[in-house]
N, C-alpha and C positions, 0 to 999 in steps of 0.2 A: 504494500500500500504506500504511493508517494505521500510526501508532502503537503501536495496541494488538496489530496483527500482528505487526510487529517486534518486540516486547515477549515476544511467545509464543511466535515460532520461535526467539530468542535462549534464553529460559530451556530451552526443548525442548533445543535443542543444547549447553547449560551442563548440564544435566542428565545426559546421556546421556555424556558424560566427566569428568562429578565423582561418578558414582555409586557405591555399592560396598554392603556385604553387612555385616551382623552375624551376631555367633555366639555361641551362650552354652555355655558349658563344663559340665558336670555330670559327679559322681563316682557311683559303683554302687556296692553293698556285694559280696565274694566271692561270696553265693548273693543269686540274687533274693528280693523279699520273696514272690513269687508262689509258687516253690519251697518256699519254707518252710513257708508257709500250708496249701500242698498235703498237706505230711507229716506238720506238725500236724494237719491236718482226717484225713487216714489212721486215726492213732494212737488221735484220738478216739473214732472207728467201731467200734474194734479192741474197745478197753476197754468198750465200751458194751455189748459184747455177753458181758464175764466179770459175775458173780456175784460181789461181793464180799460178801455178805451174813455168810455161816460164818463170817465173821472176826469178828464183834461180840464186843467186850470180850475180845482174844485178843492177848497181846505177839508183833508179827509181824516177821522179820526180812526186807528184799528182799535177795535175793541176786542178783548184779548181774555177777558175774565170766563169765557165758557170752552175756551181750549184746554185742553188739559189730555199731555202727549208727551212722552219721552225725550224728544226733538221739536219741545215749544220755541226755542229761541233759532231755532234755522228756520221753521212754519212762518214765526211773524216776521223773520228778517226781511224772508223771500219776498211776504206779501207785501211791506213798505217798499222793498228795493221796486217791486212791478207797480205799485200805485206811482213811487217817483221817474219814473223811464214814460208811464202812460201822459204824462202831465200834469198829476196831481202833486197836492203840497199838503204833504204830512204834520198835522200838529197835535201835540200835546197832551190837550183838552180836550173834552167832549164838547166844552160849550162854545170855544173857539171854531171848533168845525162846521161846514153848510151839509156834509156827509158823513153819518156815521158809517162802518161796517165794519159786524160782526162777524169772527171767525170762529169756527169752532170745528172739532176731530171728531171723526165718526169710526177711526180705527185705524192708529201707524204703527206699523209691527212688522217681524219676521216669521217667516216657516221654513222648515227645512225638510225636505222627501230623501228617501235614497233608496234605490231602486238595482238588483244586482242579476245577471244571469249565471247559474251554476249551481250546485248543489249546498245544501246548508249541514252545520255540526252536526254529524251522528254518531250518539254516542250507540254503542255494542255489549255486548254479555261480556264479564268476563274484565271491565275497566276499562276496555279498548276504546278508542273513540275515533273516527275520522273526520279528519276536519275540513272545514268549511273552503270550499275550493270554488273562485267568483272570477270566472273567463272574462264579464266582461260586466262594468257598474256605472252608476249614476248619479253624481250626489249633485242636489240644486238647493240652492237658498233662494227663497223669496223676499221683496219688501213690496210690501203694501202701505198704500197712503189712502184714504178716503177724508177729503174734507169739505164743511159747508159753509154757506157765507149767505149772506144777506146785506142790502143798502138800507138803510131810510134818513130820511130828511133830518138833520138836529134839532132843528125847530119846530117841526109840525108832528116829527115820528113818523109822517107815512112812510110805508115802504116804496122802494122805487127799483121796479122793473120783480121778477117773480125772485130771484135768487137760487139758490141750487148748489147741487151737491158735485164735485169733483174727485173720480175716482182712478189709479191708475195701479199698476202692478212692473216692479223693477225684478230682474232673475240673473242667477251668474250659476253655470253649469261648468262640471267637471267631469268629465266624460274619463274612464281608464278601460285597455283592452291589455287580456292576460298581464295585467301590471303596469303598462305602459302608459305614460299621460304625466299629467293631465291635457286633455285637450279640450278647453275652453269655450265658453260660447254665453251670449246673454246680451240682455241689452246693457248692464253696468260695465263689459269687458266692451263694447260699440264707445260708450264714452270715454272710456278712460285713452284708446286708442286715437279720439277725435283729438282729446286733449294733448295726447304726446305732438298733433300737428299743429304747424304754423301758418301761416299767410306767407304767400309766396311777397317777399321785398318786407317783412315785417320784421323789424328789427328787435332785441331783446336784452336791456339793462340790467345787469346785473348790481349787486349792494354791492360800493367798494370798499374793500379791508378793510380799511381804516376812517375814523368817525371824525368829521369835520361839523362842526354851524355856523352859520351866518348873523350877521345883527335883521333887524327888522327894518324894510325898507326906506324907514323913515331916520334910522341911525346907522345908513352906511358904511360900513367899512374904505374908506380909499387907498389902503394900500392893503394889496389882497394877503402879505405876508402874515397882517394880525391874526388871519382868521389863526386858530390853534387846533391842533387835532388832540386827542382821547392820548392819543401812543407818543406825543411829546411832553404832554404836560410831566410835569415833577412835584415831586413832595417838599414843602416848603420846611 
């Protein structure tokens, strides 16, 4: 037996009792980001399908005390963000407004299905058991949004126009064969995809390094040298 044999059933056998395992730690947020993305993309659906249009140049107030939702503060962001893009002017007060409207959640939530072809655990006489063997499966999460609204006048109360209920349904599927996957599909994986694109000539600024401010335009700086950043100052 040369050398080089000895050499390679030595390290073989130093190997095989100096071996051992790594492991890397990682923290989760409360909800998933997936979850969330879900409800957000729901919410989106929902709104897409109101008319904010009547509202142009109309002081509107959101009234927000019969919502009650997991994801109330993205519900009522969305809604002012789409009241101020239509032309309306968000205030306050209820008594300030010429239009009130109310919002309010009829169900925002997830499900989750999972669905598998192949044989399931059986267990045998004797302790034996064979196991669960899944060729080919299906897991999908849903988000669901269902929300209702209504106008009326601040001053008189009537109601203006019928109002209605807005319902939509967001899904992210993961498709695996004999093991392989995931292979993707949904309308939340359609967004997220839009969102990796750009406008063709659209350019994109980035934060830079380092923290710089200005005075306020009424107490200019004239020679640009004053301004000071974060990373020069010093300790006195």
């Amino acid at each position: 037996m040369t050398f080089r044999t000895l050499s390679f059933f030595a390290t073989a056998v130093l190997a095989i009792f100096i071996s051992g395992c790594a492991s890397t730690k990682t923290s989760n947020t409360a909800r998933t980001a997936k979850e969330q993305m879900l409800l957000s993309n729901a919410v989106d659906q929902s709104l897409d399908k109101v008319d904010f249009t009547p509202l142009y140049d109309q002081k509107v107030y959101v009234e927000e005390k019969y919502l009650e939702s997991i994801d109330k503060p993205y519900i009522v962001g969305s809604v002012r963000h789409r009241v101020m893009r239509a032309g309306g002017h968000i205030v306050d007060k209820a008594d300030d407004a010429e239009i009130v409207m109310e919002v309010r959640s009829g169900g925002v939530g997830t499900d989750t299905t999972e669905a598998y072809l192949g044989t399931p655990e059986i267990a045998l006489p004797g302790m034996l058991t064979i196991p669960e063997i899944r060729l080919a499966e299906r897991k999908s999460q849903f988000g669901y949004s269902k929300i209702g609204m209504v106008l009326y006048d601040a001053k008189t109360r009537q109601i203006l126009g019928e109002g209605g209920v807005a319902m939509a349904q967001s899904n992210d599927n993961n498709s695996f064969v004999m093991g392989i996957g995931p292979f993707q599909s949904g309308s939340l994986r359609g967004d997220i995809s839009k969102a990796k694109q750009s406008s063709p000539g659209q350019s994109r600024r980035q934060l830079p390094s380092t923290v710089a401010f200005a005075s306020r335009p009424s107490q200019s700086v004239a020679n640009p040298s004053a301004i000071e950043f974060a990373s020069d100052s010093k300790e006195q």
